[in-house]
C-alpha positions as a LaTeX table, in Angstrom:
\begin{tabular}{lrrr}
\hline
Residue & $x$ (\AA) & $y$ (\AA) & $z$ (\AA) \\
\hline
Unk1 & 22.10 & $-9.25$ & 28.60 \\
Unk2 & 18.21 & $-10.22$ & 29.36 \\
Unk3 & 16.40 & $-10.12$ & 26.16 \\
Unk4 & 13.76 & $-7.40$ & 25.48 \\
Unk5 & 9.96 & $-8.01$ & 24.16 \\
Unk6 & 9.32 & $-6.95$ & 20.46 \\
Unk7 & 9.00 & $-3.19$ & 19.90 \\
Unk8 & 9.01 & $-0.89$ & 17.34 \\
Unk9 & 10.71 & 2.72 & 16.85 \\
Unk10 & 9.99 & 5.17 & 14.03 \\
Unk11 & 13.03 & 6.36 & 13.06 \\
Unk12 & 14.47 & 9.67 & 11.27 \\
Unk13 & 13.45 & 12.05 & 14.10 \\
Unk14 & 17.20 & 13.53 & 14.39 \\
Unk15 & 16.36 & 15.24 & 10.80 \\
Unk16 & 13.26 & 16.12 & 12.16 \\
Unk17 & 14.80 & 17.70 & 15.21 \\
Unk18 & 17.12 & 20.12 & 13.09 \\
Unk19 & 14.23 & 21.48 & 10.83 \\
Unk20 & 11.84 & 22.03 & 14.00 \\
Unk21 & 14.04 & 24.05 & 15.70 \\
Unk22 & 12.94 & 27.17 & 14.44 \\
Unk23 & 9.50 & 26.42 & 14.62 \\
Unk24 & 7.10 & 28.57 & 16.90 \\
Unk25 & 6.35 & 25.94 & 20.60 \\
Unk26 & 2.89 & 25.62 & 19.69 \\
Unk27 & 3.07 & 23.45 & 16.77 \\
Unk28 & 6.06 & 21.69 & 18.50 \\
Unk29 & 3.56 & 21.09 & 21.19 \\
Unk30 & 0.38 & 20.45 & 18.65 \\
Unk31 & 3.17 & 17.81 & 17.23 \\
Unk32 & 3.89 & 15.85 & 20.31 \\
Unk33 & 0.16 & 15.43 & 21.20 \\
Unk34 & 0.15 & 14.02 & 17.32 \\
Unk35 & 2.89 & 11.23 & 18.66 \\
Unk36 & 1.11 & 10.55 & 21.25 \\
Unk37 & $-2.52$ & 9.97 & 20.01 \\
Unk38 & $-0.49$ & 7.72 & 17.32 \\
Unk39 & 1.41 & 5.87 & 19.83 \\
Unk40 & $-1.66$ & 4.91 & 21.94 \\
Unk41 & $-4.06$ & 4.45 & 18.75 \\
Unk42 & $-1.33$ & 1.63 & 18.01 \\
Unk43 & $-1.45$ & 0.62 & 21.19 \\
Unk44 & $-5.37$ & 0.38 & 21.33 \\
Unk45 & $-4.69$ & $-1.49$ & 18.27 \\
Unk46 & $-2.35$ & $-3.96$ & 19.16 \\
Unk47 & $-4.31$ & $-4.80$ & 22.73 \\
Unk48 & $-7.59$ & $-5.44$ & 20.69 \\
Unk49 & $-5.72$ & $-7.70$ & 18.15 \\
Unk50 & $-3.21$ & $-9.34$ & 20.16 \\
Unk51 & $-3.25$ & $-12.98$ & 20.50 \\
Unk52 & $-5.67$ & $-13.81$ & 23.68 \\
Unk53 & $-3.41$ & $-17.22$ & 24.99 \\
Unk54 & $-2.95$ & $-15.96$ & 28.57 \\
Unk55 & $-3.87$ & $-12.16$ & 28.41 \\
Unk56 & $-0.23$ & $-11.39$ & 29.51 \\
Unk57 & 0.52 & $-10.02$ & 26.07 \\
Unk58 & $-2.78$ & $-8.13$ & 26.26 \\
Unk59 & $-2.09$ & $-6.53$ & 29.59 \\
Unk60 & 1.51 & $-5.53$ & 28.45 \\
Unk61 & 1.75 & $-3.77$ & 25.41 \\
Unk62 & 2.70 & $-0.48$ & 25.92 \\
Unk63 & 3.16 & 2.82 & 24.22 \\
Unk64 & 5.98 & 5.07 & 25.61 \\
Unk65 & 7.37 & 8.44 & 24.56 \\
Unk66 & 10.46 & 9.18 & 24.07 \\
Unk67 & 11.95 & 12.61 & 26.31 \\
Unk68 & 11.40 & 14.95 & 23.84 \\
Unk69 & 8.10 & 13.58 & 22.80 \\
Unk70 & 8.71 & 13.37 & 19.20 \\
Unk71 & 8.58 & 9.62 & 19.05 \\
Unk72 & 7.31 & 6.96 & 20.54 \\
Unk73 & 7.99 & 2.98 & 21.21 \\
Unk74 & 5.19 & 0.61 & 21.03 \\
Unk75 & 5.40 & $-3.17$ & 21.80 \\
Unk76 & 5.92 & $-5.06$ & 24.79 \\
Unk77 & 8.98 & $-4.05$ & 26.52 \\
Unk78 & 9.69 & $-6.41$ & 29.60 \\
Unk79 & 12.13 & $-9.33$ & 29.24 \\
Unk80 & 9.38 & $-11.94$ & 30.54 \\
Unk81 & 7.59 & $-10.95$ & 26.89 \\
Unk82 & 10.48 & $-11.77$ & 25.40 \\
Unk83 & 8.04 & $-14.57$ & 23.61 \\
Unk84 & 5.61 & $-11.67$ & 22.18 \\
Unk85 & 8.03 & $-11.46$ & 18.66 \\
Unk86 & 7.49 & $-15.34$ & 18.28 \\
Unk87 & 3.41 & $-14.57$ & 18.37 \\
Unk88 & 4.26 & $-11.34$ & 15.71 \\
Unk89 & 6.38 & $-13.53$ & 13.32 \\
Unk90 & 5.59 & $-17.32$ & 14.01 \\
Unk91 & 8.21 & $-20.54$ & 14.60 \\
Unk92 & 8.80 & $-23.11$ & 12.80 \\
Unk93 & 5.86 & $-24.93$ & 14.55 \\
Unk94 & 3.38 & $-21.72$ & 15.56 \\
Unk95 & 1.45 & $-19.89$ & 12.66 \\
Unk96 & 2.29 & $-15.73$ & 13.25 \\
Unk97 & $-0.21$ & $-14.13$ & 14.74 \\
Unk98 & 0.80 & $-10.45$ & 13.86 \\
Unk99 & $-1.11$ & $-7.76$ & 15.87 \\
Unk100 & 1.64 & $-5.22$ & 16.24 \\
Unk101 & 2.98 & $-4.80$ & 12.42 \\
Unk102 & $-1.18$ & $-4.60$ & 11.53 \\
Unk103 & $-1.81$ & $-1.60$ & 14.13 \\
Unk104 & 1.18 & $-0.08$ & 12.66 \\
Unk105 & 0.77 & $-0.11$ & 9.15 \\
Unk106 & $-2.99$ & 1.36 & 10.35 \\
Unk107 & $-1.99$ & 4.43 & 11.75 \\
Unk108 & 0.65 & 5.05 & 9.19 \\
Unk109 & $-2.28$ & 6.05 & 6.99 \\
Unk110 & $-4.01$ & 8.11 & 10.29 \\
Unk111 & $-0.69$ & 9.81 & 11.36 \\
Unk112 & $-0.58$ & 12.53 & 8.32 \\
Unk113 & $-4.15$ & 13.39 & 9.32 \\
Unk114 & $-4.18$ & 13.70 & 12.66 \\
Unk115 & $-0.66$ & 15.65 & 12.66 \\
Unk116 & $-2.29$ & 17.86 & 10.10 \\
Unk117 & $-5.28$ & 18.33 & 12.68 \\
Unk118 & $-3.37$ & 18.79 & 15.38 \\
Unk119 & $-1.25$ & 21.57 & 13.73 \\
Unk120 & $-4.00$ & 23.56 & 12.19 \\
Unk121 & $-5.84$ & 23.77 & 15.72 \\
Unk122 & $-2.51$ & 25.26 & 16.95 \\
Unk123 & $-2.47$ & 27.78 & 14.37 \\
Unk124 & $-6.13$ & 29.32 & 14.86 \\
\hline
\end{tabular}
């Protein structure tokens, strides 16, 4: 089994999936451009803050949807990155260097706004 890069999934969309079903494809739409804005804002984040060694963690983070565009992973998904949750948490020997858990916690506080902005423009 090749070992993955650090990411990070939000989790309790399956709840999320029953209630929505009965909602109108506009806000289900106005909700998935809400994911994604948030997914790349952490993104954005993460690239500014990430630690600047060789620029490989830089040039790799990535934000990608899931099908159904409800959620989102974030974080550096290759095996060769493998080394990027060593720079999040630190070693023994190497200080963390957190980027990814900061860009997160972030948006957390932007997410309620912009899904709230995204679903009142669907509703005019």
């Amino acid at each position: 089994m090749a070992r993955r890069g650090m990411t990070v999934e939000i989790l309790g969309i399956a709840r999320l999936r029953q209630q929505l079903e009965d909602v109108d494809s506009g806000i289900l739409d106005a909700i998935r451009r809400a994911v994604t804005e948030s997914s790349e804002a952490v993104k954005a984040d993460t690239k500014r803050d990430v630690a600047k060694d060789t620029n490989n963690l830089e040039e790799k983070v990535d934000a990608r949807p899931a099908d159904d565009g409800f959620s989102a992973t974030v974080g550096w998904h290759e095996a060769e990155e493998y080394y990027s949750r060593f720079v999040e948490v630190g070693t023994r020997r190497a200080p963390a260097q957190p980027s990814l858990g900061p860009a997160l916690e972030a948006e957390r506080h932007r997410y309620r706004a912009r899904l709230t902005d995204e679903v009142r423009e669907a509703l005019r």
